[in-house]
N, C-alpha and C positions, 0 to 999 in steps of 0.2 A: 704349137703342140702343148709346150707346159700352162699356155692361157685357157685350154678348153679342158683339161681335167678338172677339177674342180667346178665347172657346169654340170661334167659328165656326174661327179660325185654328189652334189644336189641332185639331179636330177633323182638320180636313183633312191636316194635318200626319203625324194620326196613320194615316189611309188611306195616304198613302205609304209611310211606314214597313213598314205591313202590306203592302201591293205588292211592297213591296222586298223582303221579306223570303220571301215564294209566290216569287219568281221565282229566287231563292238557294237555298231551297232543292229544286229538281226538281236540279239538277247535284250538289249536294251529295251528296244521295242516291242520286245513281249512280254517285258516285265510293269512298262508303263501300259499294256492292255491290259495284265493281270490289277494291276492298281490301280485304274481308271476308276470303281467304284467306288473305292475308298476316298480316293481324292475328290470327288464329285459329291460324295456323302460329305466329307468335311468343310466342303466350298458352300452346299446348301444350308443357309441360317434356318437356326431353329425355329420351330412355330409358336406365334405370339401365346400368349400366358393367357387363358382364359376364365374369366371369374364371375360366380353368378353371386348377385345383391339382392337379398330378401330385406325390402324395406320396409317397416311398419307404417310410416306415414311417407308421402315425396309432397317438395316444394316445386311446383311449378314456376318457374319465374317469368316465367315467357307469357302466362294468364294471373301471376299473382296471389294463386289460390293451392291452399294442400290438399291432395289427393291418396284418398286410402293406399293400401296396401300394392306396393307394385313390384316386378321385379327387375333388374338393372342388370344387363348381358355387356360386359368389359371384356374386350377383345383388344391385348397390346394397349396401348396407350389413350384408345377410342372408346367411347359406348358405342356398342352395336345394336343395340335395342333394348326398349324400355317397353312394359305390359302388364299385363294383370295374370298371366298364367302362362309362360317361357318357358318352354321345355331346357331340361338341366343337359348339355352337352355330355354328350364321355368325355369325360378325365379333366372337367372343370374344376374348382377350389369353388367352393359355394361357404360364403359369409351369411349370417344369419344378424341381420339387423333387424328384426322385427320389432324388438320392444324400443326403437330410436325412433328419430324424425329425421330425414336423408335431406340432406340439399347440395345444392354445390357447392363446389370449393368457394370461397368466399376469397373476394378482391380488395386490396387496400389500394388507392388508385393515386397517393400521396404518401412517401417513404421515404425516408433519408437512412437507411442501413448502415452507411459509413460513419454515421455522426450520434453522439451521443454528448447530450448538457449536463451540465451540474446544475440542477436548479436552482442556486443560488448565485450562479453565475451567471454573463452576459453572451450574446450571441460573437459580437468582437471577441472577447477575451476567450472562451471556447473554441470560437473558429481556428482565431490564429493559433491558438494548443494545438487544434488539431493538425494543423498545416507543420509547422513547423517544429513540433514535438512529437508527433506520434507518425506523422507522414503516413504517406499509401500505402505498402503494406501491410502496416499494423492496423489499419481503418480498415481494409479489407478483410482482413483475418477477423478482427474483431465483429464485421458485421454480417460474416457467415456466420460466429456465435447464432447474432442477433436473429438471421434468418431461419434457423433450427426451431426458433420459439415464434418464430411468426406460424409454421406449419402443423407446430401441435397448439395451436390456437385455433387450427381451421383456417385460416388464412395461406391460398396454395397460390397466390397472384397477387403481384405489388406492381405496383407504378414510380421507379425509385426518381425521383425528381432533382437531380444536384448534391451540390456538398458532397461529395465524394474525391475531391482531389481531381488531379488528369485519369480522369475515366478509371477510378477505383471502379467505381461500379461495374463497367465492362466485364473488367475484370472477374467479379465476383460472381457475375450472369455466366460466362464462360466455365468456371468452374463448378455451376451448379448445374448446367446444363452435359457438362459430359460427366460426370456424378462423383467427381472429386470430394465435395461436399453438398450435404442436404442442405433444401434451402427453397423457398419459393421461386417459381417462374417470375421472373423479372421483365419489364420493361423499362430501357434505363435512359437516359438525355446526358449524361453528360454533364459536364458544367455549363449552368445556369448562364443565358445569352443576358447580360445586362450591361446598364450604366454605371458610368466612372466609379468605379471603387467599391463595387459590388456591395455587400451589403454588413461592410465593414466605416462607420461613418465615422469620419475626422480621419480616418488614416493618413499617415503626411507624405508627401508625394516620392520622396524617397523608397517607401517602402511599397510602392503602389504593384510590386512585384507579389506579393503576397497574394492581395485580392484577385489576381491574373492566376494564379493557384487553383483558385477555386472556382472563379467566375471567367468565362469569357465578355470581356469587355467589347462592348460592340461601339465602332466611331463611324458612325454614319450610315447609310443604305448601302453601298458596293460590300462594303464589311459586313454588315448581318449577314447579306446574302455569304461573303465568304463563310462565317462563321457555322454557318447551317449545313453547308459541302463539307468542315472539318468537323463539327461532331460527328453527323452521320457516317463520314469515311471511318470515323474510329471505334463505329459501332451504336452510336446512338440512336438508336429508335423512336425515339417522342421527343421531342424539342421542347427545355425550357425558357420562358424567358421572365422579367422583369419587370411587368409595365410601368410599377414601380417599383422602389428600391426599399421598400422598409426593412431599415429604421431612415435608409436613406431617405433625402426626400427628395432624391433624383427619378427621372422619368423616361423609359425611349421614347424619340419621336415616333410620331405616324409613321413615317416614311420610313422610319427602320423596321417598326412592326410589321407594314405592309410587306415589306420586304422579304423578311422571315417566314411570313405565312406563304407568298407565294414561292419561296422558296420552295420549304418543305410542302409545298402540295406538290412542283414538281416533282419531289422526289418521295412521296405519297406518305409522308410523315405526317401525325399531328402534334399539335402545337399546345402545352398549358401554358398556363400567363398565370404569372403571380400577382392580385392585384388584392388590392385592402378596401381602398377609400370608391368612391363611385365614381371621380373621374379617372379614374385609373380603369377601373372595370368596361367605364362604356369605350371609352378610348379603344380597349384591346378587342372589345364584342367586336366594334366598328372595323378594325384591322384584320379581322375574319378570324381570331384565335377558334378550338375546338373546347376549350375548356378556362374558367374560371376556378384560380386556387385559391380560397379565404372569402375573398367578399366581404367581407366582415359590414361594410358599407354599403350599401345599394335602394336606392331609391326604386320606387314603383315603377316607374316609366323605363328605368336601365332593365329591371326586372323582364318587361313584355320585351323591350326590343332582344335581350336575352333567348323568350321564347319565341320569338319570330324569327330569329338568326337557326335554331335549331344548339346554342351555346349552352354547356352542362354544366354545373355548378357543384363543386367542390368543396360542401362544408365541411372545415377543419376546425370543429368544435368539441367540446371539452363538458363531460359530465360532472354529478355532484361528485360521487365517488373519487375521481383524479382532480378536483379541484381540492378537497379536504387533502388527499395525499402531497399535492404540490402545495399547499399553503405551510402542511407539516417539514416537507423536506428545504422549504427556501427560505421559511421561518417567516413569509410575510401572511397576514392575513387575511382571511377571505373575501373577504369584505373590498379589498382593491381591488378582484376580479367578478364581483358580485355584476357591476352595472354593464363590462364587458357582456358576461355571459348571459347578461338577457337582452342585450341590442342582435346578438348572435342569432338568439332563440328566437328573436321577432323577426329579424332577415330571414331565416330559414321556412319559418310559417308563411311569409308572405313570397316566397319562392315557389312552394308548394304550390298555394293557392293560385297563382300565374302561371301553372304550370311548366316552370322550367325542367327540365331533366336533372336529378339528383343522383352526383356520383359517389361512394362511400370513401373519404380520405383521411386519413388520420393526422397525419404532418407530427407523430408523433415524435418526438427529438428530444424530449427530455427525461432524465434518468429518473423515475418513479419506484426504486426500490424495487422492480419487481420483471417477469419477463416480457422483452420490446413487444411481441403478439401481445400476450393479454392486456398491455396497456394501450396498445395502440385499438386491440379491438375494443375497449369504449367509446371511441367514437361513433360507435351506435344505437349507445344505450344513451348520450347525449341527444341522439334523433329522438328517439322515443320520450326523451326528457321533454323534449320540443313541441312535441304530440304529433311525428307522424306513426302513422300504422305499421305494426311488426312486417305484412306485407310489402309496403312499398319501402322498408329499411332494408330487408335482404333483398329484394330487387336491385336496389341502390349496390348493395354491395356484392350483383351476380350479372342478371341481366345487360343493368345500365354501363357498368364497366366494361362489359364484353366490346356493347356497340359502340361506348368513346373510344376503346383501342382500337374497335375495328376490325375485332376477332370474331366470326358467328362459333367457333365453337369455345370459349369462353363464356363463364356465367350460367350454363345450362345443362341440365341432363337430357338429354335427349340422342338419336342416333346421329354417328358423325361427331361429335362433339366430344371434348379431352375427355380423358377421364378423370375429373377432379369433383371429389365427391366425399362429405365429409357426413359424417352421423351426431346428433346431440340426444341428450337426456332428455325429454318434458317434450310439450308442446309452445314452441314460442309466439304461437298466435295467443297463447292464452297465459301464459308468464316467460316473458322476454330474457329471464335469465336464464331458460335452457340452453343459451349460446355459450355458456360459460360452462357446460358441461360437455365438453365435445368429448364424444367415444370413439371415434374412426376420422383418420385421415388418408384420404388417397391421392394421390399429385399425377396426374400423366399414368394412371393404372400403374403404380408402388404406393404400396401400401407404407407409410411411416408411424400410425396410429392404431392399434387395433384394441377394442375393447374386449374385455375374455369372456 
């Protein structure tokens, strides 16, 4: 008897509960029908930002040629159409660029954001600064600075290639992409796939800890391949690597390049190769790389197998302007970079003329007094130093970039495609330094530029 009271008293306990609970919830539920629309109103996101662009001239890049007066329909992050007379939607924000020249965001496809030289310093001696005195955060932070000034340059797309510590750069992409801070669309690699000692020469083996900092050191074919599943698990997008080592005068083998490439094809990544000298370059064509960084070297016959391969070239070449500036800041003079810069100039014309594909990269890493965009965009007026055409330079640095990443909506205005769209002063078919007057910038439809 005294074991079954206390059943009895749950029991009953627990009809109340259940009572209480039928009589809560009839009101309940008519307060969540009364508030259904509300909640439903607040779950539904808002409608993308729509913006019409009155352009005085547009660059086609996709044909090479400027096209009168058109207008440019920005819908959220996408152009949604491009024409010569668009009807203006209700409750669009309508820009009036009509007295600019509109093209695309422009692509630097060779970047180091995390890295900045003294130029009277050395690549060693800087490096290891940066490693071990300023470390990853501080190279992070400092090359969001850096990227604020690459976007009011017009430059809304980088290709950040290395040097950036264990995946600074990652990092930096992550933060610009949920809008922590402004900063170009990145595509980042990671540290740099290379030979013993990366590209720190004499280091004594002691410290070989360092160069591992910054470089992935690859020891053999099973390893490249590892190393191409670890950067890309940590975010890496483009793979770089080392064919050779300059200043090193270290080399991967074949058989780790091959490696590499079919790696990242599985895993549908493309591949730049750093390579200087001509055996370096054909080595890496040969290995199936997507892209040559520097060249500086290249013979006529690497040139065609180049354009037979369908392999883009990456000149990282230097105009008169930031060679004056750099002979001023490093105190040596011009005249030591004088014979460099015309073996540059003649590789480059005879690129052309072979018709290899020319991608725009700047490799710009040295501290020229002034903002990392506008320095690094001289490496186009170094094209045009060269004699190619204002045309196929901003191709180089919209079209052709697009298709080395691998993006079709990159590098282009058209429907579908980001919305990355910037405005200059002049006509650059007809004086090249309209680039240096950029009046509007737009990254992903946000505006960071507007001219008044």
């Amino acid at each position: 008897m005294n074991q079954s009271l206390p059943l009895l008293v749950l029991t009953r306990l627990e009809v109340q509960i259940m009572s209480f609970i039928k009589r809560a919830l009839v009101p309940l539920s008519l307060l969540l029908l009364l508030l259904s629309p509300v909640i439903l109103e607040a779950q539904t996101p808002p409608a993308p930002q729509v913006i019409v662009i009155r352009a005085g001239r547009l660059f086609d890049s996709e044909k090479g040629v400027f096209q009168p007066a058109r207008t440019i329909l920005v819908k959220g992050n996408l152009i949604e159409s491009v024409g010569e007379n668009i009807p203006v939607p209700a409750g669009a924000r309508v820009i009036d660029l009509s007295r600019y020249t509109v093209l695309p965001g422009l692509v630097d496809a060779h970047t180091h954001l995390l890295y900045l030289e003294d130029p009277s310093a050395g690549l060693t001696t800087e490096g290891i600064k940066a490693l071990t005195v300023e470390g990853t955060t501080l190279r992070a932070l400092r090359g969001a600075a850096r990227g604020r000034t690459f976007l009011n340059a017009g430059i809304t797309t980088v290709r950040d290639l290395g040097n950036s510590g264990r995946f600074g750069d990652v990092a930096l992409r992550t933060a610009i992409n949920e809008g922590s801070v402004d900063g170009p669309r990145m595509y980042v690699s990671g540290p740099g796939l290379s030979p013993v000692g990366g590209q720190f020469p004499g280091l004594q083996s002691s410290y070989q800890q360092i160069a591992e900092e910054e470089y992935r050191i690859v020891r053999g074919a099973e390893d490249a391949r590892l190393a191409v599943r670890e950067n890309v698990n940590y975010g890496a997008r483009v793979i770089k690597i080392y064919a050779n080592n300059t200043p090193n005068p270290n080399y991967l083998s074949m058989d780790e390049m091959r490696a590499i490439v079919e790696e990242a094809k599985l895993l549908r990544i493309k591949v730049a190769a750093h390579a200087t000298n001509d055996i370096a370059v054909r080595r890496a064509v040969e290995a199936g790389v997507d892209s040559i960084e520097h060249g500086y070297e290249i013979k006529d016959e690497t040139l065609a197998l180049m354009k037979q391969r369908g392999t883009a070239l990456v000149p990282t070449d230097i105009d008169d302007f930031s060679l004056k500036r750099y002979a001023e800041r490093s105190k040596q003079p011009p005249t030591s970079l004088q014979r460099f810069m015309e073996n540059s100039r003649d590789r480059l014309r005879r690129a052309v003329a072979a018709g290899v594909t020319i991608v725009a990269g700047s490799d710009n890493y040295i501290d020229m007094g002034m903002p990392q965009g506008e320095a690094a965009k001289r490496v186009l007026f170094a094209y045009r130093e060269s004699g190619m055409e204002p045309a196929q330079i901003l191709q180089s640095a919209t079209i052709n970039a697009g298709r080395l990443f691998g993006d079709p909506r990159l590098g282009v205005i058209k429907p579908t495609a980001f919305a990355d769209i910037i405005a200059v002063e002049g006509d650059p078919a007809q004086d090249f330094t309209a680039l240096e007057r950029v009046k509007f910038v737009m990254k992903n439809g946000k505006i960071y530029v507007n001219a008044p």
